[in-house]
N, C-alpha and C positions, 0 to 999 in steps of 0.2 A: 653431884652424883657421878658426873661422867669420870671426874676426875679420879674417885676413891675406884672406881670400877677398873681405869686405866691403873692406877699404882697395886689393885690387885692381882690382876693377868700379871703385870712386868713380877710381882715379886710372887704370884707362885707359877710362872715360867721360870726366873733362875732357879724358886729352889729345886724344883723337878728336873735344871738341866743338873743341877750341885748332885743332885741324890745319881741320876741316872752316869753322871761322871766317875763316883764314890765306888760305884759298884761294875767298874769299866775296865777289862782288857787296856783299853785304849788309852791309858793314862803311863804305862810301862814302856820300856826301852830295854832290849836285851841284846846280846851279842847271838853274832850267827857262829857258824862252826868256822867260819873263814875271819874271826875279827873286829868283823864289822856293825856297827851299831843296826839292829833290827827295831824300827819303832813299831809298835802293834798297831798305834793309830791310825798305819798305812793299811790295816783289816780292814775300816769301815766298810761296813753294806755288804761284808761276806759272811758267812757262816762258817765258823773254824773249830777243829778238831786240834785240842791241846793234847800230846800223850809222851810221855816219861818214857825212852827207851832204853836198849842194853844188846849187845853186841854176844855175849855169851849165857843167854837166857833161854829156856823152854819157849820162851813167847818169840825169841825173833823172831820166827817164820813169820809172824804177823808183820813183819816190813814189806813183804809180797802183797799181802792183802791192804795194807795202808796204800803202798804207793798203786795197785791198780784203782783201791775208790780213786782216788786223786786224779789218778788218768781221767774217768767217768766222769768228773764231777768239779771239776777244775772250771771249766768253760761256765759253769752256773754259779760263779758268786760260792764256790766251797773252796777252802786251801786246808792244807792239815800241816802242825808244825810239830816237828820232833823235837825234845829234850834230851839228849844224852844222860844218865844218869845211872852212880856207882852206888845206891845209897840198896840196892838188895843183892847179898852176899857176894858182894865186889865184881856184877858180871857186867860192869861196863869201863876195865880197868885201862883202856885204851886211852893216846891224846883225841884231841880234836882231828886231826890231820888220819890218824888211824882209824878213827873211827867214819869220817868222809869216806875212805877208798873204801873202809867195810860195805858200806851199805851201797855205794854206787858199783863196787864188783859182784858181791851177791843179791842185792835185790832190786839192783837201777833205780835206786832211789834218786826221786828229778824233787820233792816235795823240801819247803826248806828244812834247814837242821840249823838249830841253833847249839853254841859252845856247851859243853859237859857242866849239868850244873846242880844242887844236891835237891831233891825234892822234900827231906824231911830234918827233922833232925834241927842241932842245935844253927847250923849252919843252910838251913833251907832258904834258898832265892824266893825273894821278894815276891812273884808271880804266885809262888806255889804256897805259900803265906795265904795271899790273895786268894787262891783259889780252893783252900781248904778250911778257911776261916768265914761263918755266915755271917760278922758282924763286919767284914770288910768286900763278900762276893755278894750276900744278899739273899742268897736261895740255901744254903744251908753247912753244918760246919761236916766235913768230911774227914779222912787222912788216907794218906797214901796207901794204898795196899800193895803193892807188888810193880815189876815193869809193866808197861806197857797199858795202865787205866788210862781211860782217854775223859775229857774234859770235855764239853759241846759248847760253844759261844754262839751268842746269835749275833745277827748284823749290828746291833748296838754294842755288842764286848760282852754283855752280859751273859754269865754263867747259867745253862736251861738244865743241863742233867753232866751226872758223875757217872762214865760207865767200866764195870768193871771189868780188870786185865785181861780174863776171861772171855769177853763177850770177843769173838771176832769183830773184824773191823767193817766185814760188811754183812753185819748181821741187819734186821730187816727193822727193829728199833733204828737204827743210825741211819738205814736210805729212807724211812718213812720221813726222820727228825730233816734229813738235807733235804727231799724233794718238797717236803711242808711250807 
């Protein structure tokens, strides 16, 4: 008895950790805007803001408002990660390198940025696959709308809410969802 009981904990502990991995941020590898390989697994135990940005959009202003949450909310286990992306009417046409000094000259952006990458489309990165398909996130199938839709991950990688481009960054859904 004791024994069947033991090989059922071990085998539905893996498959819960398999399921809870499947559906995980934290299994990805992406480039920063400098480079350099960004693993997400270095997230664990934060709460992260995924959002698709763009340098010649109506939404920029929203990098004001991204990097002041991040000022706030940095220090509790939150980080928010920018994607550069050209995939809505080409307003993120800049390199990596232009698009760094864009945001750190107008909006002091200190929060990371990872490399320019397409959120949709025939050519969409892996992450955004991941995060807009429910049979690989888990919580439901989405698609890009616009710059600047933000993403929510909780401390395990896993995907809670899709918010849209629209919603400022520190609307009172996103500080209820971090302070939670």
């Amino acid at each position: 008895m004791r024994l069947s009981c033991l090989l059922f904990f071990t085998l539905t502990f893996s498959f819960a950790q398999t399921i809870s991995m499947e559906h995980s941020i934290h299994s990805f590898t992406v480039e920063d805007i400098d480079g350099n390989n960004f693993a997400l697994s270095s997230l664990k135990g934060k709460k992260v803001m995924l959002v698709n940005t763009a340098s010649k959009c109506g939404l920029t202003p929203q990098y004001e408002k991204l990097e002041a949450l991040y000022q706030q909310y940095k220090d509790e286990n939150f980080i928010i990660v920018g994607f550069p992306a050209n995939n809505f009417m080409w307003q993120e046409p800049g390199s990596n390198e232009e698009i760094k000094t864009f945001c750190l000259k107008n909006y002091g952006v200190t929060f990371p940025m990872m490399a320019k990458i397409s959120v949709k489309g025939r050519d969409q990165h892996p992450l955004y696959a991941f995060l807009t398909k429910k049979d690989k996130n888990g919580l439901k199938d989405s698609s890009v709308k616009w710059n600047f839709q933000k993403y929510l991950i909780d401390e395990n990688g896993v995907l809670v809410d899709v918010i849209s481009p629209r919603t400022a960054p520190d609307d009172i859904q996103i500080i209820n969802w971090i302070k939670s």
